[in-house]
C-alpha positions in Angstrom: -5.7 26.5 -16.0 -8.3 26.4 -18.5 -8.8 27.7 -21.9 -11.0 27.1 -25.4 -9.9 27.4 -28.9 -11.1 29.6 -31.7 -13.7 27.6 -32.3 -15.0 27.3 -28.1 -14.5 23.6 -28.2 -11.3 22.3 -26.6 -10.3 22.7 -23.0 -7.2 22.4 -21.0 -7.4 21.0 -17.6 -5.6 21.0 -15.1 -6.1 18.1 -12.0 -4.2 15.3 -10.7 -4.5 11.7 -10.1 -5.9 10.7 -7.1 -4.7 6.7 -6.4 -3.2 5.1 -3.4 0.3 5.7 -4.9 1.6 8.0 -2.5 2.1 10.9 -4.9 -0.4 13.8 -6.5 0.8 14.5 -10.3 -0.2 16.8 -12.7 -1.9 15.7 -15.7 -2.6 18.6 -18.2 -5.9 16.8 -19.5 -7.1 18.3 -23.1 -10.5 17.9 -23.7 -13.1 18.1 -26.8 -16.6 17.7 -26.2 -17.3 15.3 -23.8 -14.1 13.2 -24.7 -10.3 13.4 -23.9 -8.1 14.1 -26.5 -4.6 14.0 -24.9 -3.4 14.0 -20.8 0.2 15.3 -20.1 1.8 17.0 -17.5 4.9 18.9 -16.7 7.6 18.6 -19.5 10.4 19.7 -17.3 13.1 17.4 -17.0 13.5 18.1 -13.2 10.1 18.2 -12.6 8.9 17.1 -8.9 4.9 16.6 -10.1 5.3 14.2 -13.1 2.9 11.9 -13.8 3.9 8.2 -15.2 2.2 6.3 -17.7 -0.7 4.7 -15.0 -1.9 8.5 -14.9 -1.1 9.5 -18.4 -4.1 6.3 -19.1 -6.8 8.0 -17.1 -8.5 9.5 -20.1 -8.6 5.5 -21.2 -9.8 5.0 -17.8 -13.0 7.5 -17.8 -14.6 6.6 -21.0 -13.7 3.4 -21.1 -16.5 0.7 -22.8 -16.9 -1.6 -19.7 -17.3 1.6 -17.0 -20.7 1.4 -15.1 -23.3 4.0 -16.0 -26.4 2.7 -14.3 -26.9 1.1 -10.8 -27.2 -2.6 -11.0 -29.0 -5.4 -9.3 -28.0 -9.0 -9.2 -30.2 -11.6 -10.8 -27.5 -14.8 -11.0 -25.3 -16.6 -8.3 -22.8 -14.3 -6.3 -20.2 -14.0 -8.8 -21.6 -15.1 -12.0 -21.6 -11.5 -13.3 -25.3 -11.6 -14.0 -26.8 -8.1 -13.7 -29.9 -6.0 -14.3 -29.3 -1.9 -14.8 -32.0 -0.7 -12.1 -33.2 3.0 -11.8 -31.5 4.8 -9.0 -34.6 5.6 -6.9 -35.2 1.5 -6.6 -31.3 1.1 -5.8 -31.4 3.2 -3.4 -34.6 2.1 -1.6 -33.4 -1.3 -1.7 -29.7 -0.1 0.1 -32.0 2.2 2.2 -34.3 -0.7 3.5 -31.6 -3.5 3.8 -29.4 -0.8 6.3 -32.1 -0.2 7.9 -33.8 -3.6 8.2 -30.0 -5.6 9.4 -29.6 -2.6 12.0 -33.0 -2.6 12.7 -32.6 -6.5 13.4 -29.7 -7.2 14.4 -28.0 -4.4 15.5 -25.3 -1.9 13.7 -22.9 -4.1 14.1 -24.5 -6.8 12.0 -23.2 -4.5 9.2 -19.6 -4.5 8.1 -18.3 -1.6 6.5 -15.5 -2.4 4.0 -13.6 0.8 2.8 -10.5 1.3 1.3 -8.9 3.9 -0.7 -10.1 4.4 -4.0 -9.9 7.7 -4.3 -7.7 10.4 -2.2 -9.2 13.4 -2.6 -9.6 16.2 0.3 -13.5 15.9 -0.5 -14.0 12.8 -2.5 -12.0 10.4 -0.2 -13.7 6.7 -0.7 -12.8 5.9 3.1 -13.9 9.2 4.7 -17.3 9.8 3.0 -18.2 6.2 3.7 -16.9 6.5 7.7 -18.9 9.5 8.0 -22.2 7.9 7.3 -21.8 4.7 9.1 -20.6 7.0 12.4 -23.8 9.0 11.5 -26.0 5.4 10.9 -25.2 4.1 14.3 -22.3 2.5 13.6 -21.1 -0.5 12.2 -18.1 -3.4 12.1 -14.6 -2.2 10.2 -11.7 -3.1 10.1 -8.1 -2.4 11.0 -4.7 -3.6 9.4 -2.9 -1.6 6.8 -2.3 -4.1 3.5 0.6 -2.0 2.3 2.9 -1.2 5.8 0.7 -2.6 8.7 4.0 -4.1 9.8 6.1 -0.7 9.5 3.1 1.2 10.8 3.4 -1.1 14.4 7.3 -0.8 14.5 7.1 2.9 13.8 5.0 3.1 17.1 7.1 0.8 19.0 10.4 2.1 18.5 9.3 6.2 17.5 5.9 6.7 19.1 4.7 7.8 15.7 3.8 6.4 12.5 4.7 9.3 9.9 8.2 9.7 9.6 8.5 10.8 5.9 11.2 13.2 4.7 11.3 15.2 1.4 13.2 13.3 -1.1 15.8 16.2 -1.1 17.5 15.0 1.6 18.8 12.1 -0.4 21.3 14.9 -2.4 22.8 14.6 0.9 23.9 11.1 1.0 26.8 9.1 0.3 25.2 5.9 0.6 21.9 4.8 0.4 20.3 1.3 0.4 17.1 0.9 -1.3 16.2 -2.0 1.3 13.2 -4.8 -0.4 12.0 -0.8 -2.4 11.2 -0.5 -6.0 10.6 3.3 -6.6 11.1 3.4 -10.1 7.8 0.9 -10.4 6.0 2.0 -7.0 6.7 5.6 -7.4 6.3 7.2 -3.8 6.3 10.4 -5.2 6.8 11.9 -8.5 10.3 13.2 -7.4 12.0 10.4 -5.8 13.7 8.7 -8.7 14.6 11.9 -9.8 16.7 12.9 -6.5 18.2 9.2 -6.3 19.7 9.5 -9.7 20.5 13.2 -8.4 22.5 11.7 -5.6 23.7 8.8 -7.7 25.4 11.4 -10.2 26.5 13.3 -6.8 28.7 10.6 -5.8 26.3 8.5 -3.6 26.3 4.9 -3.8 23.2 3.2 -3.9 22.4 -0.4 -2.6 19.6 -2.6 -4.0 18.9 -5.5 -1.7 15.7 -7.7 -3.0 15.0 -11.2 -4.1 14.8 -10.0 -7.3 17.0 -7.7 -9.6 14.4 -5.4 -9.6 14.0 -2.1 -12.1 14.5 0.2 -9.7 18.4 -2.3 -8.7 18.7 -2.0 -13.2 18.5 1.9 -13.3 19.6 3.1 -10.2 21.7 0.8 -8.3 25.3 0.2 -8.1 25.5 -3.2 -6.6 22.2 -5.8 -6.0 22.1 -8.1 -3.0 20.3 -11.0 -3.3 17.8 -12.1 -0.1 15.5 -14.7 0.5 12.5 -13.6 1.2 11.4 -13.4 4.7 14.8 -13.1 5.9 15.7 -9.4 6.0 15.4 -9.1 9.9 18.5 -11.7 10.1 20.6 -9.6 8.0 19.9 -6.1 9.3 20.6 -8.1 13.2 23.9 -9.6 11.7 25.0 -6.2 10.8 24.3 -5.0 13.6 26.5 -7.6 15.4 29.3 -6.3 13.5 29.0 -2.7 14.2 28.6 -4.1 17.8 32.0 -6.1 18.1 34.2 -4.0 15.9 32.4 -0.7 18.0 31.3 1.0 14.8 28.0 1.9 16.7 27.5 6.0 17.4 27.7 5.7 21.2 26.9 9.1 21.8 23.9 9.1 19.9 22.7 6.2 21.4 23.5 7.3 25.0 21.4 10.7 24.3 18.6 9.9 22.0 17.7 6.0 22.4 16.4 3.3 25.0 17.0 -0.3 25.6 20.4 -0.6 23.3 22.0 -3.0 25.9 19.8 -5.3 26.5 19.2 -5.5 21.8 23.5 -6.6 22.3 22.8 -8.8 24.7 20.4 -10.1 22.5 22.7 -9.7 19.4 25.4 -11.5 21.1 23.0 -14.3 21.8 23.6 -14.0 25.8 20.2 -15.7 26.6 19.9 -17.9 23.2 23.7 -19.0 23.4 22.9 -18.5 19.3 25.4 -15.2 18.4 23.8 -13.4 15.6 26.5 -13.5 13.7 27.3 -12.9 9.6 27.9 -16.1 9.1 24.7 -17.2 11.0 22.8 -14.7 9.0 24.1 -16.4 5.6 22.9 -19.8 6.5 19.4 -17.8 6.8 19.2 -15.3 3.9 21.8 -16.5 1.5 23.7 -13.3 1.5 27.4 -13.8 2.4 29.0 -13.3 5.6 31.5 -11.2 4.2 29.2 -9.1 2.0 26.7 -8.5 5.5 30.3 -7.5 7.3 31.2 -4.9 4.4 27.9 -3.5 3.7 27.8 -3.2 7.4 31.2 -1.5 7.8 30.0 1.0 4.7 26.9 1.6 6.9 28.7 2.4 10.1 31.2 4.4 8.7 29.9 6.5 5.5 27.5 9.1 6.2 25.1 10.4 5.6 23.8 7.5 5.1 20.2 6.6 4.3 18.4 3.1 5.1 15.1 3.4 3.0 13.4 0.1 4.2 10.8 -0.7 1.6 7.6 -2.0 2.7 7.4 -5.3 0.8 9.4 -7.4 3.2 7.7 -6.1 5.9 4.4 -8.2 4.2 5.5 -11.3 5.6 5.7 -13.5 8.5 6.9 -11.0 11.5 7.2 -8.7 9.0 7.5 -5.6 11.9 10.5 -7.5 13.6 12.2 -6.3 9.4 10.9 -2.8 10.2 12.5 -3.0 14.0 15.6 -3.7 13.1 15.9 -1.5 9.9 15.1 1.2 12.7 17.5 -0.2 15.2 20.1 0.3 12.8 19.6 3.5 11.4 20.1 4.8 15.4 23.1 2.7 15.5 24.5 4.7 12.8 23.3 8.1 13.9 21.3 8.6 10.5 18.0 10.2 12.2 17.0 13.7 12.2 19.7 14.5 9.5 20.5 15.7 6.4 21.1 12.7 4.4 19.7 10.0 6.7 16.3 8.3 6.4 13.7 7.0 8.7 13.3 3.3 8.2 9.4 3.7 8.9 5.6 3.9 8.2 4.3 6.1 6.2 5.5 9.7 4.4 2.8 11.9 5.2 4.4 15.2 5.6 3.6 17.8 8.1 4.2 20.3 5.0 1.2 21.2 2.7 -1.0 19.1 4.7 -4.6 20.1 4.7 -5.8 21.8 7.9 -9.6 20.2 7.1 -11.1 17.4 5.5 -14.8 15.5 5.0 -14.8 15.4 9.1 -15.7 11.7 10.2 -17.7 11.7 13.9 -15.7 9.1 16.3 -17.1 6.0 15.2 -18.4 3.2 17.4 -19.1 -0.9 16.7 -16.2 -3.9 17.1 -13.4 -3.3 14.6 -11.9 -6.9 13.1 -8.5 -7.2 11.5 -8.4 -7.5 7.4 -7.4 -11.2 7.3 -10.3 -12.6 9.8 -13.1 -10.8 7.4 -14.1 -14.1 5.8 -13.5 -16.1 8.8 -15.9 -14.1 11.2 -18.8 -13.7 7.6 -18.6 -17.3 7.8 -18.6 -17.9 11.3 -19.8 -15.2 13.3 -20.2 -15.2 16.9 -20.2 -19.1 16.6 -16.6 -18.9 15.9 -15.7 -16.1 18.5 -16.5 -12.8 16.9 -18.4 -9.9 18.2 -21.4 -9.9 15.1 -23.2 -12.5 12.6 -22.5 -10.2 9.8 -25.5 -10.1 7.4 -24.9 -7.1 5.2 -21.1 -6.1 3.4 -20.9 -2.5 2.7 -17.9 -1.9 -0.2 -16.7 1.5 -0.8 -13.4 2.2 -2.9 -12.1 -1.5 -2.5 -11.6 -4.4 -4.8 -11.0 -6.6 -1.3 -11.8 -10.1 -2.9 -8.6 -9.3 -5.8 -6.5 -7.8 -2.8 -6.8 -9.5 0.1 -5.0 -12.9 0.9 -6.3 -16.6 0.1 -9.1 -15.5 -2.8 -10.6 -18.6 -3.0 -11.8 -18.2 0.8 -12.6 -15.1 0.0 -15.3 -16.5 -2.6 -16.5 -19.0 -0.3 -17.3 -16.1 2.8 -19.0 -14.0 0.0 -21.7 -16.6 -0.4 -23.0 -15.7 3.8 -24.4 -12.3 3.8 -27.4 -11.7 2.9 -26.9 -8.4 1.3 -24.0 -7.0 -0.6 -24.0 -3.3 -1.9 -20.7 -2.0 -3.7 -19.5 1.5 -5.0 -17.9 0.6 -8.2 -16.1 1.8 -11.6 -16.4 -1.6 -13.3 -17.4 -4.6 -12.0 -14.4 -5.8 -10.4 -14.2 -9.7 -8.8 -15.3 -8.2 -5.5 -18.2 -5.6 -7.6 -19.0 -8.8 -9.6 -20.3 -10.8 -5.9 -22.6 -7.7 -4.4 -26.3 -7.8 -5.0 -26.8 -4.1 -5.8 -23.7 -2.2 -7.5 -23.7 1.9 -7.8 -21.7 3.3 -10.8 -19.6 5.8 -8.8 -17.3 9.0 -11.2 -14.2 9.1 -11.7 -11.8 11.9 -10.8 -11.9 13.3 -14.0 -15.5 13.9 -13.3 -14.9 15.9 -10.1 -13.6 19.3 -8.7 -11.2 18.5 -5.8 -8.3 19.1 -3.7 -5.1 16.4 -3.8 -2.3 16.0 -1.2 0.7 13.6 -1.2 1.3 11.2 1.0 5.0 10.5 0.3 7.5 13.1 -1.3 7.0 16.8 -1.8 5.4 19.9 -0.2 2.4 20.8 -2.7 -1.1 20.8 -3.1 -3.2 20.4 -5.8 -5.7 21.7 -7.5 -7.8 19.3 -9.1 -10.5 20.5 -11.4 -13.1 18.9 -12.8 -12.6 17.6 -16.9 -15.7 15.6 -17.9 -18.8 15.8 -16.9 -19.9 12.1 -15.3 -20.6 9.3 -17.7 -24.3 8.0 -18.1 -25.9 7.8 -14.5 -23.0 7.5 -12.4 -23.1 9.6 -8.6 -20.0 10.0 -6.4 -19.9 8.6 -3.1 -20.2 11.3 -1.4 -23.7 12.0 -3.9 -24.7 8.5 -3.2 -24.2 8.6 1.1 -26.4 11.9 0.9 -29.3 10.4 -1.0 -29.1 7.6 1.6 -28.6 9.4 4.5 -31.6 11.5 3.7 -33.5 8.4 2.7 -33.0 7.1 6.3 -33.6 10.3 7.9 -29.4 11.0 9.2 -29.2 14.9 9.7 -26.0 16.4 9.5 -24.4 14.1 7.0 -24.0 16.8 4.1 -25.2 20.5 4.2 -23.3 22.0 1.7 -22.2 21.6 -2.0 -19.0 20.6 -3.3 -17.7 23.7 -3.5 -18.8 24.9 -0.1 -16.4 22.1 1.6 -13.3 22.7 -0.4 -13.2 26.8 -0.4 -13.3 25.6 3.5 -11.0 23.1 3.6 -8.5 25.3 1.7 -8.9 28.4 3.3 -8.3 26.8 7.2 -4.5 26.0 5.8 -2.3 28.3 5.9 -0.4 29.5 2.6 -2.8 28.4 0.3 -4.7 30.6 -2.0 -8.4 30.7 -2.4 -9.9 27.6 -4.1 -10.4 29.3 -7.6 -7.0 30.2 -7.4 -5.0 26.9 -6.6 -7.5 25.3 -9.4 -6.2 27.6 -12.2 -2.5 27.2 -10.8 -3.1 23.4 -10.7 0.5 23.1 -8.5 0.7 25.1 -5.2 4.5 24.5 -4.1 5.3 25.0 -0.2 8.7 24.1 -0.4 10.8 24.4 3.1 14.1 26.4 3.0 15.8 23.0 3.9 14.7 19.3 3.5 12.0 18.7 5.9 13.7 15.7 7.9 11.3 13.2 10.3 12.8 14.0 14.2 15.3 16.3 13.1 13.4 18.7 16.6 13.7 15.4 18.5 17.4 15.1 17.4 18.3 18.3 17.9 16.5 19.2 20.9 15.7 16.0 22.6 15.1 18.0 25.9 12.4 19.9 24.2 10.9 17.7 21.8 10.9 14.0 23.3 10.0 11.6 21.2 6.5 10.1 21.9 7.6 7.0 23.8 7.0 6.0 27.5 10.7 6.7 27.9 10.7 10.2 25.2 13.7 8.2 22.9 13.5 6.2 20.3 13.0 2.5 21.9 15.3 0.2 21.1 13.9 -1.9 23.7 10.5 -1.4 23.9 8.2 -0.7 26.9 5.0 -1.3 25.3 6.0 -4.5 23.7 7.5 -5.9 27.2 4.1 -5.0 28.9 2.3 -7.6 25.9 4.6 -10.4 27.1 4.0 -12.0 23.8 7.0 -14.2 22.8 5.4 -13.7 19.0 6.1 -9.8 19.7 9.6 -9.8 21.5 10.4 -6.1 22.8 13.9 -6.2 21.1 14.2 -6.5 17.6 14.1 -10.3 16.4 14.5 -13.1 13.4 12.0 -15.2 13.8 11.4 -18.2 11.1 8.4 -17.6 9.1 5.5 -20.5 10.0 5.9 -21.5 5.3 9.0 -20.8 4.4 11.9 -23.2 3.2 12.7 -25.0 6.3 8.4 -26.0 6.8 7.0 -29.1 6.0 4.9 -27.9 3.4 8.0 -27.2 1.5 8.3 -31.1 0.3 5.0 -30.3 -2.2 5.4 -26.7 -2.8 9.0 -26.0 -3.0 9.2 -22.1 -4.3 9.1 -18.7 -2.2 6.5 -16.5 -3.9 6.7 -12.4 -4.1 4.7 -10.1 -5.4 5.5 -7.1 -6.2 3.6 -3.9 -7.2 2.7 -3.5 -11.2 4.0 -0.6 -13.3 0.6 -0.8 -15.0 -1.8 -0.7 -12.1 -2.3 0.9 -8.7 -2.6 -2.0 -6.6 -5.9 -3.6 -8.7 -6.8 -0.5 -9.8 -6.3 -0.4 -13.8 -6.0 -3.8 -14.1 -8.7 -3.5 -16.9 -7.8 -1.5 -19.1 -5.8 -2.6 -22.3 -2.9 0.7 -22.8 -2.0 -0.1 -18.8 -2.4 -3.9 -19.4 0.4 -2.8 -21.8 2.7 -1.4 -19.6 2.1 -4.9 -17.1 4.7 -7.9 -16.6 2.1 -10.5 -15.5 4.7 -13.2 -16.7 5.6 -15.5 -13.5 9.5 -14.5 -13.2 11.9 -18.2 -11.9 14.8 -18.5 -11.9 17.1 -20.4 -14.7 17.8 -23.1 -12.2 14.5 -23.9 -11.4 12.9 -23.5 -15.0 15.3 -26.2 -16.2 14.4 -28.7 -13.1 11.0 -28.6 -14.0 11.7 -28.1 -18.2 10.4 -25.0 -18.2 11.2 -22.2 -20.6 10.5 -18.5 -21.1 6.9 -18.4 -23.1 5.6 -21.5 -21.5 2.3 -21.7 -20.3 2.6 -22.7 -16.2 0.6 -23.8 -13.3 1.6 -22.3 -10.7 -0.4 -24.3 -7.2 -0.2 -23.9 -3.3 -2.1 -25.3 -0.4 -4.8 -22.6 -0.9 -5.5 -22.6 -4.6 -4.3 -22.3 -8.2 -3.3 -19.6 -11.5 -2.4 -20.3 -15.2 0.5 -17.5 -16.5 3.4 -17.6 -19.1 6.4 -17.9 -17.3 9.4 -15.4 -18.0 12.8 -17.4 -16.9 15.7 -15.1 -15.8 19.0 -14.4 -13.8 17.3 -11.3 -11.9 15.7 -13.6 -9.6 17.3 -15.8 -6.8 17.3 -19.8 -7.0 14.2 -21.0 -5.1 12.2 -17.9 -5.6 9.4 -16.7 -8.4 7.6 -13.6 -8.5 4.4 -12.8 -9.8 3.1 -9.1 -9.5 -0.2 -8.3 -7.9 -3.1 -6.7 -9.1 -4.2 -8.4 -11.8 -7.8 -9.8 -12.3 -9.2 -13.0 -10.4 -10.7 -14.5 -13.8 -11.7 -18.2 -12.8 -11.9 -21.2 -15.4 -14.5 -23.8 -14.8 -12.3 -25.7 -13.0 -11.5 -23.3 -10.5 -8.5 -22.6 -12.0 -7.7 -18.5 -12.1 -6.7 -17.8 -15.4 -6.4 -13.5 -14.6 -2.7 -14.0 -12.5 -4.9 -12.7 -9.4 -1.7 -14.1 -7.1 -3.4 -13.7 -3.8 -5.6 -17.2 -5.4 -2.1 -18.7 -4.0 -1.6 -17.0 -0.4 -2.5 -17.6 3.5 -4.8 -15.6 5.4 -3.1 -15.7 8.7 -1.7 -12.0 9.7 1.5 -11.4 11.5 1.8 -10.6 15.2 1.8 -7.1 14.6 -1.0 -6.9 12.2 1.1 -7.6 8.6 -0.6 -8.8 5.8 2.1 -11.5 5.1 1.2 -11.9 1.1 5.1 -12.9 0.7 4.9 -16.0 3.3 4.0 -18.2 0.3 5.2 -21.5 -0.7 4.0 -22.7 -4.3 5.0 -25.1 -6.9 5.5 -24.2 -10.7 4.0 -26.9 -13.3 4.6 -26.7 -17.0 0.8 -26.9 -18.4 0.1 -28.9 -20.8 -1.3 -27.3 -23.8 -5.7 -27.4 -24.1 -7.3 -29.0 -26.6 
């Protein structure tokens, strides 16, 4: 809704964000002029659209001093920052004539198209706009590999046949128990509503179970008990409970007989009939450092209290086997009989409801070139198709996607950026990746644009998301710049109508939503279900009529598609396997400490990570635990090196009890800022990980062994 004061020159907005944080809150965005004055958004205590803090800064975020306003060109070394502002007409010849001249050249696939998601509107979607072109250019080489939940994405497949198996947060009011498995919702959000039914179902009588290396806010506010785990060890404990549903016969038999595949032959492997190794409790302590006796309880509690929901969390899933965490978390929650009910939870990929959902979007023509996994992008820039890979990549295309900051082992990262011979980016600021590329284009921000948001985890809405400012300075967005280029290179077809045009489409091809104009002013279009929409409840309750979408039609214990890979890496049953850096490695004699890193409650992913009122709301402090601070004489405030095989970060170190001995955390996001020595002194923590993927395609960002030094002061 919008309106104007007596005097015509305040506004009231209404819009949402439009981050890769799963949710789509309302921000009630007051405007004067051409500034913001104020962004709120709904008041209501049990509101199920409430933005947090990170959205309640985007007014900080659009008019802030360091945002691009003119396209840039690149008159220093890759990375020095040096720029030029250029006019738009030579930036986009130059773009123009480099596409053309590498495709031209070398072929489409000589260009590598590196999008992420920077923006999730119906319209203005970062990935889709830039998909579109390059399917329209010819082509190009992109990638595959989820950083967030590649690993629950691949066991979702395995074991379901599908990767979305959200459920509205609801369902939790009815549960009696629920474990928030290696999940930090109070921080990561995943929906607007989810903390708010957890504490629901907390003051309902439902016990909730934090298990996590580290106390974590979300084990402080809502949790009744915390269980400590080493990282990279979650699989072992999720198979040892398993064992003891197995020999004391708390396992749902008649679920399993009806609605699953393969159970046998996971006992068999539980018992450790091939390994001679039973996976017991007390093997599973040696391994994680939880307690036989707690894995035997919480298992009892699992088996026998229910509804019970097992919300596996992504982040242990970003490690070393990773999916083999997300295969057993599944396992289990069939054990129990917690699917396709009330109260249950999927322990799965991603929450994209079949509620809401938009019938249309930008559409992106079937694409065609070699696709490369995220973690062998600066190996195959390097090396090319000297070191096995299908293109010499001579040109990086980066849409929505601060890759260098996000993506493991940095410092390679800076190395590979040094081989192509062009570099274009679609930027905000100039971000560590932004600050390598040879031509930058200053793209708007969502403020600065009418569109259409969805959520991808929690509730049935859509939202209307006008536009508040008009754009800063110069700036285009990317769907502005692909047209100009697209014409430029004579691509028909790319864009024949406005703005406006696409999104009275894209709204009025789903059902129950009112025109365009409409859902603007309303801002909030609810579709709620009259029950909880639960993943597989038709599978559950119909398995006859609604097999699941598996070579056998049941959820796969054992699966069929992972037998037929006869990869020992990728076992068709759900297995521990010992991460390749972990405690028991070699490499654990120099670097000593497990590192994790979590999500930041002042940024989305690196997104933020700039601005000072979200810098605010950051812990960048390197979290160790007491034991370890006073081996290495190292107390809260101190200034600390923190080192690994791949590189090296200055923070201030925060010592506490709410981590485990032999573990530190640092969280991600923040800004690769490097020192003349080659020292980052931003907290950019993937400066410290491995770029080797899992088996299954994880990003394994928590397979990290580091060391912690007290720095000595500079002079």
């Amino acid at each position: 809704m919008t309106s104007t004061d007596a005097s015509g020159s305040a506004r009231r907005v209404r819009t949402a964000c439009s981050y890769d944080c799963g949710g789509r809150c309302l921000l009630e965005v007051e405007v004067s002029g051409d500034r913001v004055q104020h962004i709120g958004t709904d008041a209501a205590p049990d509101s199920r659209v409430q933005a947090c803090g990170r959205g309640l800064a985007q007014g900080e975020v659009a008019r802030a001093p360091d945002r691009l306003t003119r396209p840039l060109r690149r008159v220093g070394e890759r990375g020095s920052g040096d720029f030029v502002p250029i006019s738009w007409d030579e930036a986009l010849t130059t773009v123009a004539g480099e596409l053309a001249r590498v495709r031209d050249h070398h072929g489409p696939e000589s260009v590598f198209l590196m999008d992420s998601y920077g923006s999730l509107g119906a319209l203005h979607n970062t990935s889709n706009t830039a998909r579109r072109f390059f399917s329209l250019f010819g082509g190009s080489t992109t990638r595959w590999g989820n950083t967030s939940l590649e690993g629950a994405i691949f066991a979702s497949r395995a074991t379901f046949g599908a990767a979305l198996t959200g459920s509205t947060r609801d369902t939790f009011l009815s549960s009696r128990l629920i474990f928030l498995w290696g999940w930090n919702p109070v921080v990561t959000r995943f929906g607007p509503d989810t903390v708010g039914y957890l504490e629901k179902a907390r003051q309902g009588g439902a016990r909730i179970v934090c298990v996590d290396p580290r106390r974590s806010p979300s084990a402080v506010a809502l949790a009744d008990e915390w269980v400590p785990i080493r990282p990279g060890t979650d699989a072992a404990m999720l198979i040892a409970m398993a064992h003891v549903m197995i020999t004391e016969g708390l396992h749902d038999r008649s679920f399993l007989a009806t609605h699953t595949a393969g159970f046998d032959l996971f006992a068999d492997s539980v018992r450790g009939t091939a390994d001679g190794v039973p996976k017991t409790p007390q093997w599973a302590e040696a391994i994680t450092g939880v307690p036989a006796r707690t894995i035997e309880r919480l298992a009892r509690e699992y088996a026998t209290i229910r509804p019970a929901a097992l919300c596996a969390g992504w982040a242990p899933g970003r490690s070393a086997f990773g999916e083999q965490y997300h295969r057993a978390a599944q396992v289990l929650c069939a054990m129990t009989g917690n699917l396709g009910v009330e109260g249950g939870w999927v322990a799965g990929g991603t929450g994209i409801l079949p509620l809401g959902s938009l019938a249309k979007s930008l559409p992106v023509p079937k694409a065609s070139g070699p696709v490369l996994h995220g973690t062998e992008l600066y190996d195959a820039l390097l090396r090319g198709k000297a070191g096995g890979y299908p293109a010499d990549l001579k040109l990086l295309y980066v849409v929505g996607s601060n890759f260098l900051n996000q993506f493991l082992n940095v410092n390679h990262g800076v190395e590979a950026l040094k081989a192509p011979e062009f570099v274009v980016a679609h930027e905000l600021f100039l971000t560590p990746t932004a600050r390598h590329a040879d031509v930058v284009l200053p793209v708007t921000h969502f403020l600065e644009r009418d569109d259409v948001g969805q959520p991808w985890a929690g509730g049935p809405y859509v939202m209307g998301m006008e536009k508040a400012l008009e754009p800063l300075g110069e700036t285009r967005s990317d769907l502005e710049i692909f047209t100009e280029l697209a014409s430029r290179l004579g691509i028909a077809d790319y864009n024949g109508k406005t703005d406006a045009e696409w999104l009275r489409e894209f709204v009025a091809a789903t059902p129950g939503l009112p025109a365009f104009e409409t859902l603007k002013r309303e801002g909030v279009h609810r579709l709620d279900p009259d029950r909880p929409w639960v993943a597989f409840r038709e599978q559950i309750e119909d398995p006859t009529g609604h097999p699941f979408r598996t070579p056998s039609g049941k959820i796969e214990i054992y699966s069929q598609k992972l037998a037929e890979l006869g990869d020992p890496l990728i076992p068709p049953v759900p297995t521990f396997l010992t991460a390749w850096e972990g405690p028991g490695h070699a490499l654990a004699a120099r670097y000593p400490l497990q590192l994790v890193s979590p999500h930041s409650r002042g940024r989305i992913n690196s997104q933020g990570g700039n601005i000072p009122r979200l810098k605010a709301l950051a812990d960048d402090e390197l979290w160790l635990n007491p034991e370890d601070a006073a081996h290495r004489g190292i107390a809260s405030g101190d200034r600390v090196r923190v080192s690994s095989d791949r590189g090296e970060l200055s923070v201030i170190a925060r010592v506490t009890d709410r981590i485990v001995p032999g573990v530190v955390s640092l969280d991600a996001g923040a800004w690769y800022r490097p020192d003349g020595t080659g020292v980052d002194r931003g907290g950019s923590v993937n400066v410290l990980t491995g770029g080797r993927r899992s088996p299954g395609g994880a990003f394994p960002g928590s397979t990290c062994l580091v060391e912690v030094d007290k720095e000595a002061p500079q002079r």
